[in-house]
N, C-alpha and C positions, 0 to 999 in steps of 0.2 A: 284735774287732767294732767296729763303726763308733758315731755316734754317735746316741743315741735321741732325741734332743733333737728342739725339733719343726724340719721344714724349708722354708722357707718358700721356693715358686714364684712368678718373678714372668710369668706370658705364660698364658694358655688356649688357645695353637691346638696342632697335633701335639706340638710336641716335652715343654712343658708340662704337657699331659693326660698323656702315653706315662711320665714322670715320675714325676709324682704319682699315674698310677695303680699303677706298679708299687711305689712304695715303700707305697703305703697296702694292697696285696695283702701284702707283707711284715709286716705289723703296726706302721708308723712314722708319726710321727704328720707328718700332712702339710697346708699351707694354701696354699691358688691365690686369685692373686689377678688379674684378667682387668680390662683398663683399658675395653672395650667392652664392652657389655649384650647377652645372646646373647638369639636367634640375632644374627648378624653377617653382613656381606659380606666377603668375604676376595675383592683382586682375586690369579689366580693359575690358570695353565691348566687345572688342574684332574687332571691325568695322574699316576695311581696306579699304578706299575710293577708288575709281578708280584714283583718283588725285595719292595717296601713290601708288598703284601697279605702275603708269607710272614712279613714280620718279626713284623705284627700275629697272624696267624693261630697261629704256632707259638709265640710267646706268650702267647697265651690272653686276651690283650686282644679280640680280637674272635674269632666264630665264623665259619664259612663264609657259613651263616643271613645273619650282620647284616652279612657283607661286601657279597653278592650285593645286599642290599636298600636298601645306600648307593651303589651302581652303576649308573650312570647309561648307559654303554655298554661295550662290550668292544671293543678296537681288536686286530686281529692280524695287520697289512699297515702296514710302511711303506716311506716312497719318498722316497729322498735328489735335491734337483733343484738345479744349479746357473746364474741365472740363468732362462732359461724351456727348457732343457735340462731335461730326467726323467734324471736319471742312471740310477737303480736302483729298482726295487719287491722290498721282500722281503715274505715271507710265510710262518705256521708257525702250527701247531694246537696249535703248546704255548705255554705260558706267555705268556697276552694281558695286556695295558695294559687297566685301568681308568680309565672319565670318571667323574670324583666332580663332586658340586659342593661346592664349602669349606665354604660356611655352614653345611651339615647337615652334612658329614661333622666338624669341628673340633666341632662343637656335639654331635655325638653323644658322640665321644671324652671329651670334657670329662664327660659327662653317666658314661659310663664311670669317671671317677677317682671321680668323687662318688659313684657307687655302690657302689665299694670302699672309699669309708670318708675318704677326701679331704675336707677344708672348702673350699668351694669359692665365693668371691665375686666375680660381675661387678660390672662397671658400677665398679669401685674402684681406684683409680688409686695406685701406688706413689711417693709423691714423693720420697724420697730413701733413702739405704741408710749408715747411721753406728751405728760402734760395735756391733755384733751386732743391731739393731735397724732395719726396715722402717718407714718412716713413711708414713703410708697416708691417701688423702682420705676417709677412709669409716670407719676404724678403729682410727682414730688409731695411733698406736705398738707395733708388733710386736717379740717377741725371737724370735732364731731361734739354732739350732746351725751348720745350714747354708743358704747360698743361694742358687738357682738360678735365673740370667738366662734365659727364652726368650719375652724380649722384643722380637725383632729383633734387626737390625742398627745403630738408634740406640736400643738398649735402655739405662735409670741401671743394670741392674747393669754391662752390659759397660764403661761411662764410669769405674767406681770403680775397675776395671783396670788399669794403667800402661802406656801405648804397644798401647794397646786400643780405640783413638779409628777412629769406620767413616768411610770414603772413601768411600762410598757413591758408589758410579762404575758401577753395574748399572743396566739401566732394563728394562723391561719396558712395554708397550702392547699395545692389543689391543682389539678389533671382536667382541661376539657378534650374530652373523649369521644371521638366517635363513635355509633351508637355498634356500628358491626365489630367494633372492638371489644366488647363487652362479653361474657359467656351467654348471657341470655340477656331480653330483653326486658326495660320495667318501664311500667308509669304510677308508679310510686314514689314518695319521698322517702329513701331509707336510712334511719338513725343507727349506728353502731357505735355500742356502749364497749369497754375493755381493752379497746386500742392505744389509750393514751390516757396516761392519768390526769383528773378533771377536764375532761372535753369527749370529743365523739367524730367516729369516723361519717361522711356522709356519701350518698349515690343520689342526684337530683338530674333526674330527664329534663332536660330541654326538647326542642324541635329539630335540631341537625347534630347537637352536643350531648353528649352526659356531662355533668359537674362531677369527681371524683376526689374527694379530698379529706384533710382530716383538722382540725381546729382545739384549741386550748382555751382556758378562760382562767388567771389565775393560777397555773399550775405551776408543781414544780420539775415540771420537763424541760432540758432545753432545745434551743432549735435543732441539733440535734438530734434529740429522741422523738422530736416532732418529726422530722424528715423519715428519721427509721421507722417510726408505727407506718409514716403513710406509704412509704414501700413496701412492708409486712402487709398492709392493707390491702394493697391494689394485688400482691402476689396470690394472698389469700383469694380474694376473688376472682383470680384469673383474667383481670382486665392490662390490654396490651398497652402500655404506655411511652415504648420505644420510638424515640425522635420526636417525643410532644413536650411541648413545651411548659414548663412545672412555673407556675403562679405562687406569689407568696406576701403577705404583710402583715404587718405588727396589728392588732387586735388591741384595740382601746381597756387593757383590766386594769384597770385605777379607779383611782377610791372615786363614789358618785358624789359629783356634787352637787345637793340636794339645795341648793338655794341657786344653781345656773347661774353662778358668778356672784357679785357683791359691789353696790352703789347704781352705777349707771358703767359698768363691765358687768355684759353677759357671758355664757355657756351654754350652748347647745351640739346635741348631736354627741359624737365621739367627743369633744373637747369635753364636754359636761361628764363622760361615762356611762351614758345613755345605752350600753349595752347589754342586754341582757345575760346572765353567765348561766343562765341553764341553755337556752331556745339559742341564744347567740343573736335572737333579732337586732336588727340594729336601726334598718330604714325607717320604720314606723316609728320607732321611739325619737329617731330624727327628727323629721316631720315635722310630728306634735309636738318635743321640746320646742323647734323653731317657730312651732304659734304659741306655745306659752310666752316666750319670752317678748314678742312682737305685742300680742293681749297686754305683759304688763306695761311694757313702755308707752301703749295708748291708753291705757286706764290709770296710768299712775298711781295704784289705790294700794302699792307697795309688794315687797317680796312674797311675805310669810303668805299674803292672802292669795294671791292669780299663781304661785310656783306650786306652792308646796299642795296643790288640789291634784295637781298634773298626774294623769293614770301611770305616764310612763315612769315618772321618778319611781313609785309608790312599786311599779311590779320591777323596776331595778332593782330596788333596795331588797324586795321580798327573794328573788332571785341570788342574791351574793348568801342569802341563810339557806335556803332551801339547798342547791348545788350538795351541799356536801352531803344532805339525806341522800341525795343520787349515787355522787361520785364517791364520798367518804370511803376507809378503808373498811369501817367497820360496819358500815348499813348498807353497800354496793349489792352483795350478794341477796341481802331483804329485798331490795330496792327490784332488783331484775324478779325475782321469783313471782311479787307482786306484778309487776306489768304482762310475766307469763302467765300467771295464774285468773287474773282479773281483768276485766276490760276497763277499769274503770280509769285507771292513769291514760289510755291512750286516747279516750274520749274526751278525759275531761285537757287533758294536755291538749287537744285540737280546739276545744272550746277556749282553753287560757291563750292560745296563742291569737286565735280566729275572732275572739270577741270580748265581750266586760268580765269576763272572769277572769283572777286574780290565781296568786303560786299561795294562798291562803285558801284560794276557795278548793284548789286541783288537789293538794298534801289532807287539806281536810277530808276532801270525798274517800280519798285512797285509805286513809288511817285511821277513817270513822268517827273521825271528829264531829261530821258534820253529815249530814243527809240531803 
């Protein structure tokens, strides 16, 4: 068995809550410590996969009930466009995308750990991590057995790390829009490939907002030419964005670290690089990183075995190779012709995000690898 000692989290959004709520369901003793006072603003598209609703659900972290009632819309149409080309629209009656918004949905989660028994304190800032001990602006000096980062991608635990230091080379931006600002209206999720090299402009309906924005993974744009694509962007589509207020934050692109920490210092979430650099998911891989890492410290049955099984590592990893079949200079042009010509990437692309299939199983159907 692992160790009962108590475990100290340092982050309150998914991967943190998902954590500490499951080690304190197991009867461990557990303390979160959350550096903003909730509720919060978390900037962040907001898109809850079907994949992410099953992890919660079939863990028993949340119920059908409190999913629906953190669900802001249900998306079940999307459309790959490159440049002001419409490549493809797909569309399917199973397994729809979720609009959440972060700040209630992380604040509910949280709210979750603490009701299974979690110590749970905002507003209290972690200052440094020495010797088996947390030092805290609120609580003074903590011991702990174990420790778990999911704190970001410039999170102090991932810093205590070795050759664990974030590049912070992601950017994310983004416009929420009201909907009569737009030229016309959608309830689709719409992907636009050409806007920014390695990333994608996006259009995500909500219920009183549009999400209008554009994101990087990895690339070599800087903030910058990030900023200019997403104005090129929004002009192109004739969305009015005067006197609204422009959203922005660094994007977790650092190396994955497929072991989520080393000894008894975890990683989960952004800290760990739990992001996907095709899809950009982020929440669900949170999540579930934050029950692998919870799983091993009750099983104690070691890294290599309870980490390295985890789906999310597995479709990160598969994600940072694949990306450049997409984005690359020299397959981009392949790459689009195929999603215009064949329905197969945008089906199986909804299945890789929406369920068990893998960026092995979506590049194989597309390339005929596989059947």
């Amino acid at each position: 068995m692992g160790s009962v000692g108590l475990t100290v989290v340092v982050g309150g959004g998914p991967a943190g809550s998902a954590c500490a709520w499951k080690l304190a369901v197991a009867g461990r003793p557990v303390r979160v410590f959350e550096k903003e006072p909730f509720p919060r603003n978390k900037i962040c598209g907001g898109v809850l996969s079907h994949r992410a609703s099953m992890i919660l659900l079939e863990s028993g972290m949340l119920d059908r009930g409190e999913l629906d009632s953190l669900t802001r819309n249900e998306i079940r149409k999307i459309s790959f466009w490159y440049g002001d080309e419409r490549l493809r629209l797909y569309g399917t009656d199973s397994r729809p995308a979720r609009i959440i918004s972060r700040g209630v949905f992380d604040g509910y989660l949280l709210e979750k750990a603490a009701g299974a028994g979690a110590l749970v304190t905002t507003g209290c800032r972690v200052e440094s991590v020495e010797d088996g001990k947390a030092v805290t602006s609120c609580c003074g000096s903590v011991s702990y057995s174990n420790l778990v980062g999911a704190d970001g991608c410039a999170g102090i635990v991932r810093k205590t790390l070795p050759r664990r230091r974030s590049r912070k080379t992601g950017m994310g931006v983004y416009y929420l829009v009201p909907p009569e600002r737009l030229e016309h209206e959608t309830d689709e999720l719409e992907v636009h490939f050409g806007h920014v090299s390695y990333g994608y402009a996006w259009i995500i309906p909500c219920i009183d907002v549009v999400n209008v924005g554009i994101g990087v993974m990895g690339s070599p744009a800087s903030p910058s030419d990030v900023l200019e694509s997403l104005y090129a962007f929004v002009a192109s589509r004739s969305v009015d964005v005067e006197g609204l207020e422009l959203y922005g934050a660094v994007m977790p692109s650092l190396r994955l670290d497929t072991g989520l920490g080393s000894g008894n210092v975890y990683l989960a979430g952004d800290a760990a690089g739990t992001v996907d650099h095709v899809s950009g998911e982020g929440i669900g891989h949170a999540v579930e990183s934050g029950m692998m890492v919870a799983d091993d410290i009750i099983s104690g049955n070691g890294r290599d075995r309870a980490l390295t099984r985890g789906s999310c590592v597995r479709r990160v990893r598969q994600s940072m190779f694949y990306r450049h079949l997409l984005y690359g200079r020299m397959t981009m042009h392949t790459a689009m012709a195929a999603i215009r010509d064949d329905e197969t990437f945008a089906r199986e692309y909804w299945n890789m995000v929406s369920g068990p299939d893998t960026y092995h199983d979506m590049f194989g159907k597309l390339l005929g690898w596989s059947t």
